[in-house]
C-alpha positions as a printed NumPy array, in Angstrom:
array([[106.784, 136.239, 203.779],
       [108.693, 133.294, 205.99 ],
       [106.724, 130.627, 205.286],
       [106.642, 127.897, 208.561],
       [105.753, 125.121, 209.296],
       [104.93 , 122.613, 212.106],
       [104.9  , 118.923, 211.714],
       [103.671, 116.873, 214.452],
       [105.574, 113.925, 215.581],
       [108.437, 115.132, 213.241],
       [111.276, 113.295, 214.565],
       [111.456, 109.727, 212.589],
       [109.602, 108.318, 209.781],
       [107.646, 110.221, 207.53 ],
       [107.426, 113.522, 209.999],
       [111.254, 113.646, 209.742],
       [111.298, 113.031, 205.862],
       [108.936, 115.945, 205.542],
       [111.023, 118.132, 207.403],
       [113.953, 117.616, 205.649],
       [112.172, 118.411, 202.957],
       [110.312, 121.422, 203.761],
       [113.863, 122.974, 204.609],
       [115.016, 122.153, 201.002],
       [111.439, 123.828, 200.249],
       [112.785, 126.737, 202.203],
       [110.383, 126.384, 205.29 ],
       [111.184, 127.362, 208.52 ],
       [110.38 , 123.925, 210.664],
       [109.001, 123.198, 213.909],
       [108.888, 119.299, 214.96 ],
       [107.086, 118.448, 218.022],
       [108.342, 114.6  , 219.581],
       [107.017, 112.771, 222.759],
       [109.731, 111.38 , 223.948],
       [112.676, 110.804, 222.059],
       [114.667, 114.251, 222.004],
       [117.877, 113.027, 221.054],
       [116.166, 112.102, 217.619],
       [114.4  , 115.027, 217.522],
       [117.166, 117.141, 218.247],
       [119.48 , 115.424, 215.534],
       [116.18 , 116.513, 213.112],
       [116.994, 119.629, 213.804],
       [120.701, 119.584, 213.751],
       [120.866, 118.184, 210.505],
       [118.526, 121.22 , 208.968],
       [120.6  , 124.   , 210.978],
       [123.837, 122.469, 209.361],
       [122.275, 122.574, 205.98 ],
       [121.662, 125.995, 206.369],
       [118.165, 126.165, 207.663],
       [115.694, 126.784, 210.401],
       [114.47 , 124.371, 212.401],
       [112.81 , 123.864, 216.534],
       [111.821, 121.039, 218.072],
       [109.142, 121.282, 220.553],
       [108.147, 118.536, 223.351],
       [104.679, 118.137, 222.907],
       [102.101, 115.491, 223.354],
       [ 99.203, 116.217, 220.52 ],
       [ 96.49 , 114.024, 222.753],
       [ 97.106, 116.49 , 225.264],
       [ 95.426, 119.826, 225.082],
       [ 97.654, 122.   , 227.089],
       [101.15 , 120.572, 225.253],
       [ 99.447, 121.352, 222.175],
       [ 98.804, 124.928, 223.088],
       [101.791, 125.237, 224.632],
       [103.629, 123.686, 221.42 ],
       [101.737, 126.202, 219.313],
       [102.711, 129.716, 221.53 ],
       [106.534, 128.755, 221.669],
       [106.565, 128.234, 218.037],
       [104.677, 131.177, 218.004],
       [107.293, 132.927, 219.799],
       [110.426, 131.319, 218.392],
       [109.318, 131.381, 214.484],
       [106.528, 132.962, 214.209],
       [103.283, 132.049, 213.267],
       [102.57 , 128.712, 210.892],
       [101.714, 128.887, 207.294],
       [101.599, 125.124, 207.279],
       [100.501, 122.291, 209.392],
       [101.332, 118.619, 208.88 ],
       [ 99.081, 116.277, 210.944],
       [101.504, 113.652, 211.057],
       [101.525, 112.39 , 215.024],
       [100.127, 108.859, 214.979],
       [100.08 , 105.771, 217.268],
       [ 98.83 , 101.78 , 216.654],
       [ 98.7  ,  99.104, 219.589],
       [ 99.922,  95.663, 219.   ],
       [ 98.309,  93.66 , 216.152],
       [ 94.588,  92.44 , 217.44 ],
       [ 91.343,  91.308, 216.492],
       [ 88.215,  94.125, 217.651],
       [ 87.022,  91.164, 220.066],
       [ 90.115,  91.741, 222.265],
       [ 90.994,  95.373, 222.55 ],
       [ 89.918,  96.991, 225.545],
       [ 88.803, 100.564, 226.252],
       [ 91.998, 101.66 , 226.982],
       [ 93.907, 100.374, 223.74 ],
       [ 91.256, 102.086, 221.619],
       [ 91.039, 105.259, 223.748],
       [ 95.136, 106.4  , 223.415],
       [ 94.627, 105.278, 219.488],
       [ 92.029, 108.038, 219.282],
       [ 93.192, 110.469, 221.494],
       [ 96.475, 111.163, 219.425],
       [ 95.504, 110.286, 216.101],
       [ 91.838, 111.849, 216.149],
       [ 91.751, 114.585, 218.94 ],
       [ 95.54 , 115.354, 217.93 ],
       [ 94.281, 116.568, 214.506],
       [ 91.394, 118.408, 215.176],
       [ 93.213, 120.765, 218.45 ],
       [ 96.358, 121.107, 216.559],
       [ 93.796, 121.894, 213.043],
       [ 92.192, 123.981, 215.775],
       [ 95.17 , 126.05 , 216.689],
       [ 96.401, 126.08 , 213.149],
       [ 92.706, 127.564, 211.53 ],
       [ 93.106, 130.394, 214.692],
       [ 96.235, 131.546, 212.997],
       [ 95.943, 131.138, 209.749],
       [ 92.77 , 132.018, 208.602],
       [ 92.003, 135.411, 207.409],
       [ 89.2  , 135.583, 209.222],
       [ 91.378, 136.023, 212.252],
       [ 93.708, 138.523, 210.529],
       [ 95.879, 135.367, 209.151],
       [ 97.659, 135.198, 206.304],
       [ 95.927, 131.91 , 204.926],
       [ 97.75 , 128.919, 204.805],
       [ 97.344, 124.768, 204.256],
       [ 97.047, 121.682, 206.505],
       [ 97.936, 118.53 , 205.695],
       [ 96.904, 115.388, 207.36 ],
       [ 97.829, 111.769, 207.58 ],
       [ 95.965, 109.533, 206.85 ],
       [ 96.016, 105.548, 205.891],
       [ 94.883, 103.558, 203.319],
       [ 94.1  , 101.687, 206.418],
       [ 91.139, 103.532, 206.827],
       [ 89.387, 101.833, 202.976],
       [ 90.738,  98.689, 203.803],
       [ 90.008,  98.413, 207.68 ],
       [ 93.205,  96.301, 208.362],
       [ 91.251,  93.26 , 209.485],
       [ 92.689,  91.006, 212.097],
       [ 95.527,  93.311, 212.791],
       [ 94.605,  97.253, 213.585],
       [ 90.607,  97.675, 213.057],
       [ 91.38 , 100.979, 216.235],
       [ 93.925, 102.467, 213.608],
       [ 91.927, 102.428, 210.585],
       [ 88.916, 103.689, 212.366],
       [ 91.18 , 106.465, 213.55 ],
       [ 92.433, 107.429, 210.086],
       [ 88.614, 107.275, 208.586],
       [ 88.148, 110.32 , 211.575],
       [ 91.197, 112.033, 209.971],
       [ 89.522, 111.705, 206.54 ],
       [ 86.04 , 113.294, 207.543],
       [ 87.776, 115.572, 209.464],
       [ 89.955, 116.309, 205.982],
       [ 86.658, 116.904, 204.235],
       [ 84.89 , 119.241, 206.854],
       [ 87.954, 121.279, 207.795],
       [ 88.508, 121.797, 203.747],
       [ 85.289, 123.197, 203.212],
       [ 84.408, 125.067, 206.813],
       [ 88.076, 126.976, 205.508],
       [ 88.036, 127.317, 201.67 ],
       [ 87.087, 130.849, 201.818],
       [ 89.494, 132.114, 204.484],
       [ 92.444, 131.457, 202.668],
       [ 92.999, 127.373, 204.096],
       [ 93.349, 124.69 , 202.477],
       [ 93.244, 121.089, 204.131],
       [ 94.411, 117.938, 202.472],
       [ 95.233, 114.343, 203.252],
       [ 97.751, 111.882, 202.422],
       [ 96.823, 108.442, 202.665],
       [ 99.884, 106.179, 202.775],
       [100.221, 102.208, 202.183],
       [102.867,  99.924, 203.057],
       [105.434, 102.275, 203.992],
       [108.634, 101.057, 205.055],
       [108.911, 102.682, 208.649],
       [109.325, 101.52 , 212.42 ],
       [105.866, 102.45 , 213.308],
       [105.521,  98.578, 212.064],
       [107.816,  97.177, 214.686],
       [105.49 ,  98.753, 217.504],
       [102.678,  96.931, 216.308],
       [104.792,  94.099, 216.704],
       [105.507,  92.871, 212.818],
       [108.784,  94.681, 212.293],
       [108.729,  93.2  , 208.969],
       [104.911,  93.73 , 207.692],
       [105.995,  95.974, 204.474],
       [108.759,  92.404, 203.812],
       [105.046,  90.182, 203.989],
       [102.539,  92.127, 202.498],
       [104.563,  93.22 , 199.913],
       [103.043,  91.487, 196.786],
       [ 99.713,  92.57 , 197.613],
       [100.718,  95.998, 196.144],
       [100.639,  95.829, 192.368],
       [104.026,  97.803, 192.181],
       [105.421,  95.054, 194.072],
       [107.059,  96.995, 196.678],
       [106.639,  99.142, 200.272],
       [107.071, 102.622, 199.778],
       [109.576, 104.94 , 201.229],
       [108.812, 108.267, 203.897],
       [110.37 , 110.232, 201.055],
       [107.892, 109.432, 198.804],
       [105.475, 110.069, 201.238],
       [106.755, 113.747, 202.161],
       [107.205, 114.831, 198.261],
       [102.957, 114.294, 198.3  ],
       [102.794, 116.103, 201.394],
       [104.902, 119.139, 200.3  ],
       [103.11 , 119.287, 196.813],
       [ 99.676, 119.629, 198.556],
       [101.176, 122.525, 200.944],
       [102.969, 124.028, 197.626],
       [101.194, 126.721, 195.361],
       [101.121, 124.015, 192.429],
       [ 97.729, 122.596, 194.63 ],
       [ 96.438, 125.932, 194.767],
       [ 92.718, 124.835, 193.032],
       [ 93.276, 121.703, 195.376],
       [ 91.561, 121.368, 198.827],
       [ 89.372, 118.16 , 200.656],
       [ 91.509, 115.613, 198.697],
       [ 92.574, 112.777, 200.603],
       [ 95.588, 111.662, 198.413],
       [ 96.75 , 107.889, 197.873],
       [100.532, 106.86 , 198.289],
       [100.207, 103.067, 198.546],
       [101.82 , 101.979, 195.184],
       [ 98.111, 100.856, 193.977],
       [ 96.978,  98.993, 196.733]])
């Protein structure tokens, strides 16, 4: 069987280092992006010239009817997903709690929070077996963000990424017996530019030596955790949230 999958916000970062490597992994890959096509599309053309399969989809994940919409063209184009990869995310500009406003905090949890659970939604209505599905896994991002709380800088975010978490959790067990898992990956100090629109393009640089392997960690290393949960090596594995932070 084809095996598919869809990673949200798959065009830079760690959504575009997973889909590299879920083509190696011999997936079939559908990326959805917000804005930036040209990045997305160069996603794609870089796993169609390695010999794969890949579709990107414009698609905002905070949006209900792009997310359904998302879901029925890569429905149509690939068929449908053995594996979903949470991976859309957003922060706001570094700030303390006493001066976000409603708004800030609202498009935080609207992608990263509602994001996850429709596109979990649409994911569990085609996977599970209980709807004639095949089975499947879901992975989602997380943060280590979400232990620590990120004081000072992105309380919103970590809040968020606690949701993703419980949501991990509940989804893993609601699922286990219709043939889904659902996993998390919890990432440190990663080195990508989801730091410069927070405003700190060189956070990883500073914080640094508060990770005991003395380092920020790459979206590669990132996407080799996310493709081992997905893989049939974390078959006995579900409701794990797991930690790619170099210690910290």
């Amino acid at each position: 069987m084809q095996k598919i999958i869809l990673i949200t916000g798959g065009s830079r970062g760690i959504g575009a280092a997973t889909a590299y490597l879920a083509a190696q992994y011999g997936y079939a890959v559908a990326i959805s992006y917000v804005h930036n096509r040209t990045t997305a599309d160069g996603v794609v053309t870089a796993i169609t010239a390695a010999g794969g399969q890949a579709l990107a989809v414009q698609a905002d994940v905070a949006q209900e009817a792009d997310v359904l919409r998302m879901f029925v063209k890569v429905d149509e184009v690939l068929g449908r997903i053995t594996a979903l990869v949470n991976n859309a995310g957003v922060l706001e500009a570094q700030s303390r709690v006493e001066h976000m406003t409603a708004e800030r905090i609202t498009r935080v949890f609207a992608t990263n929070v509602l994001g996850s659970f429709l596109c979990a939604r649409e994911a569990v209505r085609r996977m599970s077996t209980a709807h004639g599905g095949p089975g499947g896994a879901i992975v989602n991002l997380s943060s280590r963000a979400s232990k620590l709380g990120s004081p000072g800088e992105y309380v919103d975010y970590a809040a968020s990424k606690a949701a993703v978490d419980t949501l991990t959790i509940g989804l893993a067990k609601e699922v286990a017996a219709e043939g889904i898992r659902v996993n998390a990956v919890s990432p440190g100090l990663i080195t990508t530019d989801i730091h410069a629109s927070g405003g700190e393009p060189g956070r990883v640089e500073r914080l640094k030596d508060s990770v005991p392997m003395g380092r920020g960690g790459t979206a590669e290393e990132v996407a080799q955790a996310v493709l081992w949960l997905l893989s049939d090596a974390a078959s006995y594995t579900t409701g794990t949230c797991l930690d790619v932070s170099g210690g910290r």
